[in-house]
Each structure stands twice: as structure tokens, then as C-alpha cells.
C-alpha positions as CSV (number, residue, x, y, z in Angstrom):
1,X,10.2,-27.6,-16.5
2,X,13.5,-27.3,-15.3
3,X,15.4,-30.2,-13.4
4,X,17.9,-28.0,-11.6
5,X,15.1,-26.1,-9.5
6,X,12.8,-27.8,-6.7
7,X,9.6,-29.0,-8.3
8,X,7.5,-26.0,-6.8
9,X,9.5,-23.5,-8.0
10,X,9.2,-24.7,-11.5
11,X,5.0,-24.9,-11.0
12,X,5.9,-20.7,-9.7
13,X,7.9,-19.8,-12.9
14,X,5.3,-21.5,-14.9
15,X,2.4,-19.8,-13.5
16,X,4.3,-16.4,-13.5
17,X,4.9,-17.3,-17.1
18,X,0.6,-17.8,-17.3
19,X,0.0,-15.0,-15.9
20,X,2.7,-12.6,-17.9
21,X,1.0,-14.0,-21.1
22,X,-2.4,-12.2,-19.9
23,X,-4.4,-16.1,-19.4
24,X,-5.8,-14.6,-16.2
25,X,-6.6,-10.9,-16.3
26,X,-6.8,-9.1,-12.8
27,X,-10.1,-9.0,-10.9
28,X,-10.5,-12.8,-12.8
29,X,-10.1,-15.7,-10.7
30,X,-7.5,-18.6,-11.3
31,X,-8.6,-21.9,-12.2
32,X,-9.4,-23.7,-8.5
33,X,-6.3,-25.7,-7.1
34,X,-7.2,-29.7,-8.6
35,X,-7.7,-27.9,-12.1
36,X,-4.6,-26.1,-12.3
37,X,-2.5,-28.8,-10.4
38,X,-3.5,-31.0,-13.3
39,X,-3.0,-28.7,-16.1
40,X,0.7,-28.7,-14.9
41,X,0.8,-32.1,-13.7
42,X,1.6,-31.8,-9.9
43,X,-0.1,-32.7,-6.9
44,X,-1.6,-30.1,-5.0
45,X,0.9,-30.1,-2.7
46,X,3.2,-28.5,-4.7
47,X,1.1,-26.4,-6.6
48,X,-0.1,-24.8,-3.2
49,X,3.8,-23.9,-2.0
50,X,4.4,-22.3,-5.5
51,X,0.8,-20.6,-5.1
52,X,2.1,-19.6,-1.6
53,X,5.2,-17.9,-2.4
54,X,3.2,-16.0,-5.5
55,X,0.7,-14.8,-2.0
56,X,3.8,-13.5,-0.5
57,X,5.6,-11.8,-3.3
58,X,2.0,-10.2,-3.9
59,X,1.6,-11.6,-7.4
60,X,-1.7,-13.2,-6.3
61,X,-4.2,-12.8,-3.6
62,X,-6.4,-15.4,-1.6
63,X,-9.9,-14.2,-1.0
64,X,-12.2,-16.6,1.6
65,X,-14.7,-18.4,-0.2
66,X,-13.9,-16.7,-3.7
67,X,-10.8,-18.2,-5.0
68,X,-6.7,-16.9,-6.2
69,X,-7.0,-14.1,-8.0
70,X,-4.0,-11.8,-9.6
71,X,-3.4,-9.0,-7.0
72,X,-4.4,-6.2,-8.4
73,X,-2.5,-2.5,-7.4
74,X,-5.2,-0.8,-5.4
75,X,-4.6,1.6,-2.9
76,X,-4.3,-1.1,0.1
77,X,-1.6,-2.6,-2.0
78,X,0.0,0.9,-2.8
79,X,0.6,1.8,1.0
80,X,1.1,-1.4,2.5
81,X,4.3,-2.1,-0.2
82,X,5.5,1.1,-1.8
83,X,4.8,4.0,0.0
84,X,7.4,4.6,2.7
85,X,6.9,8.2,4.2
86,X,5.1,8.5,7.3
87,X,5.2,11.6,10.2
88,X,7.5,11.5,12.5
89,X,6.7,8.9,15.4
90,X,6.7,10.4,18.6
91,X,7.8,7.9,21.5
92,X,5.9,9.5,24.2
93,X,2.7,9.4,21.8
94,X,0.3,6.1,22.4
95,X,-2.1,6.4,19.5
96,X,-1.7,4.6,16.7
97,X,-0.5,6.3,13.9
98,X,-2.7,5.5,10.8
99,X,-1.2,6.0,7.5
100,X,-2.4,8.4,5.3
101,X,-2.8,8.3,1.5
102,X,-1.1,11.0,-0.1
103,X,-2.4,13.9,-2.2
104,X,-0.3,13.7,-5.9
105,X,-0.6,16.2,-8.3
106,X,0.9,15.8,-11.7
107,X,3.1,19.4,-12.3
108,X,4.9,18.2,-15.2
109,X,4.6,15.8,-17.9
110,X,7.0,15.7,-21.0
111,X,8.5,12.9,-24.0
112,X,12.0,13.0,-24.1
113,X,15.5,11.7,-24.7
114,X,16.6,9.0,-22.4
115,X,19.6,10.5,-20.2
116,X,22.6,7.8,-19.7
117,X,21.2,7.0,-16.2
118,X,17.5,6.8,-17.1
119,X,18.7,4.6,-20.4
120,X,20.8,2.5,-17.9
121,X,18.4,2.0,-15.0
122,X,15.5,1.6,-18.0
123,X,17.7,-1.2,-20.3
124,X,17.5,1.2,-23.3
125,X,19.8,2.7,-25.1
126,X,20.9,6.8,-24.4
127,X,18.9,9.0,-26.9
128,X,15.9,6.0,-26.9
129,X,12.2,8.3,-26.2
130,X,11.2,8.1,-22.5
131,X,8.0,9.6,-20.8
132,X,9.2,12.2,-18.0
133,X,6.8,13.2,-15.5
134,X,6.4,14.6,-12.3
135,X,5.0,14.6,-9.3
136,X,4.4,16.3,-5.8
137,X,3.1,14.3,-3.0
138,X,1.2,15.8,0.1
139,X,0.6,14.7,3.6
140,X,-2.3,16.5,5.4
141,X,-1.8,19.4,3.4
142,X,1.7,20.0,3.5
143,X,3.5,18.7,0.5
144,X,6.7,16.2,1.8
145,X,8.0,14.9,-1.5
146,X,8.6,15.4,-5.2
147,X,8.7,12.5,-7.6
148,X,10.5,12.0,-10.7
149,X,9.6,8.9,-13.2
150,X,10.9,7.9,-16.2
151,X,9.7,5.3,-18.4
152,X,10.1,3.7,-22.1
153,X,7.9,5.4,-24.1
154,X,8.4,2.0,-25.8
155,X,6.7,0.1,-23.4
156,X,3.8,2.7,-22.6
157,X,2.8,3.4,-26.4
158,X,-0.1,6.0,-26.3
159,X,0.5,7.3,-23.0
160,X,-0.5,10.7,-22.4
161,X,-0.7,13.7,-19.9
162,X,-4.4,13.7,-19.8
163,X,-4.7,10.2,-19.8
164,X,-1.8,10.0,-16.6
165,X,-3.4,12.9,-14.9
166,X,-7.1,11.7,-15.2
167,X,-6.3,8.0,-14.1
168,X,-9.0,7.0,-11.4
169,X,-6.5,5.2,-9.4
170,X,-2.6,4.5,-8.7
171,X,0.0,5.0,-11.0
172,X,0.8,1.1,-10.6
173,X,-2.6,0.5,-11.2
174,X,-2.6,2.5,-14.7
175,X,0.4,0.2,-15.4
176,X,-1.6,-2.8,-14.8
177,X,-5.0,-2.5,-16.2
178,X,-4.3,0.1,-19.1
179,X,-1.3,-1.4,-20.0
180,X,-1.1,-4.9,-19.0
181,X,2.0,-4.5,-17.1
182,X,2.0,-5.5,-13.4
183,X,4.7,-4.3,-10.8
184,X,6.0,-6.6,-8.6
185,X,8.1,-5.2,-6.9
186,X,10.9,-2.5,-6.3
187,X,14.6,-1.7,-5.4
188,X,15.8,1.3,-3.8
189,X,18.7,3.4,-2.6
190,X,18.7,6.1,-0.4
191,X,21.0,8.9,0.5
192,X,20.7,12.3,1.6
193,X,21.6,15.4,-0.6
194,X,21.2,19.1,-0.7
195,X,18.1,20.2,-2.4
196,X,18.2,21.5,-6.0
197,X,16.6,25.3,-6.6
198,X,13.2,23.4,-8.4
199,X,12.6,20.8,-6.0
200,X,13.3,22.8,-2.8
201,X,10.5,25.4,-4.2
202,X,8.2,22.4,-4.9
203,X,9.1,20.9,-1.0
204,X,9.3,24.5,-0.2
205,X,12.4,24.8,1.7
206,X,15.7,26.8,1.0
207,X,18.4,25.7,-1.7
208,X,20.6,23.3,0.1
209,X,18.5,22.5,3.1
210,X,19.3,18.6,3.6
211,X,16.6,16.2,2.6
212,X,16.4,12.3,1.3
213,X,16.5,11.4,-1.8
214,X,15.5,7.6,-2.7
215,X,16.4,6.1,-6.4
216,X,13.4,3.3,-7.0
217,X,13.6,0.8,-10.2
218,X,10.2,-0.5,-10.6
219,X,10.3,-4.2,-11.7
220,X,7.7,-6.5,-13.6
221,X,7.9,-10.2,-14.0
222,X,11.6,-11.3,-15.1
223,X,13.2,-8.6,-13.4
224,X,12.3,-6.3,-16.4
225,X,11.9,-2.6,-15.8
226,X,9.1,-0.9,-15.7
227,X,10.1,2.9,-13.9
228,X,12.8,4.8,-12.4
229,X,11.6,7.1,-10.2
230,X,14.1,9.6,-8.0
231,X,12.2,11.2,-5.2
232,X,12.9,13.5,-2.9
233,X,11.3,13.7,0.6
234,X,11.8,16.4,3.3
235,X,12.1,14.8,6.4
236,X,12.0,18.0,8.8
237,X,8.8,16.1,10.0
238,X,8.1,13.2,8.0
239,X,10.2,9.8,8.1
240,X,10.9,7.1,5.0
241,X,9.6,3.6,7.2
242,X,11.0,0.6,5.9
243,X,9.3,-3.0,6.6
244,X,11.9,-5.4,7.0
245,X,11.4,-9.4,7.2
246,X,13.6,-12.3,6.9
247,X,12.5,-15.0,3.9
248,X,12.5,-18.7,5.7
């Protein structure tokens, strides 16, 4: 372990390093706290706070009276940390607003060449085979955003349209239990553009009507990309809703 960082932050990295290497699958409880704390040689103390940042960041997930288990990306998880877009609040309007999953259909799926900003974002190299697909998402029946993804064909060998399209739950979750790779988490930026022609038909609004469009690198353990994803939401009547908390 390493002497520069705080005892329970080595225990995290080496449990993130565990659980990387596929020792626990999802849905499969963690060894309990007195077996693990020995394997590593900490007291349980420790391994707790490390287990207890891993809660947060949404790598693992207590359950009362069952155990830790690695958090899997079910739809809970889906709209409580990555899903954004919600109708418009209305001040005046007491009741609560429950979030609503979105419809996605899949209108395009193609392999490709990696573009310079897709090869950047991705950490491959211009030219290198990416997966490009697409996406429109709908919110009681009116469709509020179009999705872009790219990812290394690299790192998602044998991916294919029916296999995206027919996936019985999140994309995320494909990710996870098809390919072993877990997202942990995501950066965005947001900025507002003029609709293209194709994705103002797909949002159907005019060319150049004013809309939000969010850049999203998907990241996996160590920081390592996983997707780029560019969509586009029309927020005539819908608004992106950001969480925000301060770490202690």
C-alpha cells in the first residue's frame, strides 16, 4: 500500500483494485467486514471509512441484513445519478414532481472511424474503430432529447445493434453485466447551441431553435473512459436538474 495516502484510502484503492479484477461479480456479496479487514490487514475501523466512501461514490451498496454488495446500474441508480432532465417546475405547483423514466429508442447504430474529438475524449487514436449510436429519449410521449455515444469498439468487442437494441435494461447496465465494465461516474459540460437540421427533426423543432447541448465522458475505475455521449435536450418545457453536494 502506499505510505503517502491515509491508511483508509489505500484499503479503497485496494478494494477498487478487487473489484476491477472481477473477485466480486455484481448481485454477489462482499466478504463480511472481519473477513475482508483481515485479508488486508486493517482493523475494521478503517476498512469501514474506505467501504463508506465506496457507498457514496456508488461503487457498492449496503443492503440491511444482507451484506456490501457491488452496486449494480439499475434503473434506481440510472435516474437518481445520470439522468438530469425533468419538466419544467412550476413554483405555484405543490405536488411533488416524480421523475419519470424515459422512453429510448435506438434510431441509429453504426462502426466507424474515430473523429479527432471522439479519439480524444475516448484516449484512442484518430482513425481507431468506435461504435456510433443513437438515441432519442421521450418524456410522456413527447421526445426531449437526442443522444449521441461513442465508444471503443476495442473495449466493447462483439457489440452489436441487435444485441444494444434488445438489452433488457440500461445502457450502463449492458456495460456492466455483458461486458464487465462498471461506470462510476461522469463529467459534463453544458452549453446552449442552435439545433442542427437532423436533430431538430428528431426533437422536432425548427433549424436553429435554441436548445442545450451537454458533452458527458463516461468513466470506469481509474478514470478510464468508457463513453462520450453529446446530447441534445429541448428545454421549451423540460429542464437539465443538477444535484449538487459539498464532499466533507
Amino acid at each position: 500500500m502506499q505510505e503517502s495516502l491515509p491508511l483508509y484510502r489505500q484499503v479503497k484503492r485496494e478494494l477498487q483494485k478487487i473489484i476491477e479484477d472481477g473477485h466480486y461479480g455484481t448481485g454477489k456479496p462482499l466478504p463480511n467486514e472481519a473477513t475482508l479487514a483481515r485479508a488486508l490487514q486493517v482493523s475494521i475501523g478503517t476498512l469501514r471509512h474506505a467501504v463508506d466512501e465506496l457507498v457514496h461514490e456508488h461503487v457498492l451498496v449496503r443492503r440491511q441484513g444482507k451484506g456490501t454488495f457491488v452496486a449494480p446500474h439499475n434503473r434506481a441508480r440510472f435516474m437518481f445519478q445520470f439522468f438530469q432532465v425533468e419538466p419544467r417546475w412550476d413554483p405555484e405547483d405543490d405536488t411533488p414532481n416524480e421523475q419519470e423514466f424515459p422512453g429510448i429508442d435506438c434510431i441509429a447504430f453504426a462502426r466507424d472511424k474515430a473523429d479527432v474529438a471522439e479519439a480524444r475524449a475516448l484516449r484512442i487514436k484518430p482513425g481507431e474503430a468506435v461504435f456510433r449510436i443513437e438515441n432519442k429519449l421521450a418524456l410522456r410521449g413527447r421526445v426531449v432529447l437526442h443522444d449521441r455515444l461513442a465508444l471503443s469498439a476495442a473495449m466493447f468487442r462483439h457489440l452489436t445493434e441487435k444485441r444494444f437494441a434488445e438489452r433488457s435494461g440500461t445502457i450502463y447496465a449492458l456495460f456492466q453485466t455483458d461486458f464487465g465494465i462498471t461506470v462510476l461516474r461522469a463529467q459534463e459540460r453544458a452549453r446552449a447551441v442552435a439545433a442542427g437540421s437532423t436533430v431538430a427533426r428528431v426533437l422536432g423543432l425548427p433549424a436553429g431553435a435554441p436548445v442545450m447541448e451537454v458533452h458527458r465522458l463516461a468513466l470506469t475505475f481509474g478514470d478510464r473512459p468508457v463513453e462520450y455521449r453529446v446530447s441534445t435536450i429541448n428545454t421549451q418545457a423540460h429542464d437539465y436538474v443538477s444535484m449538487l453536494s459539498k464532499a466533507p
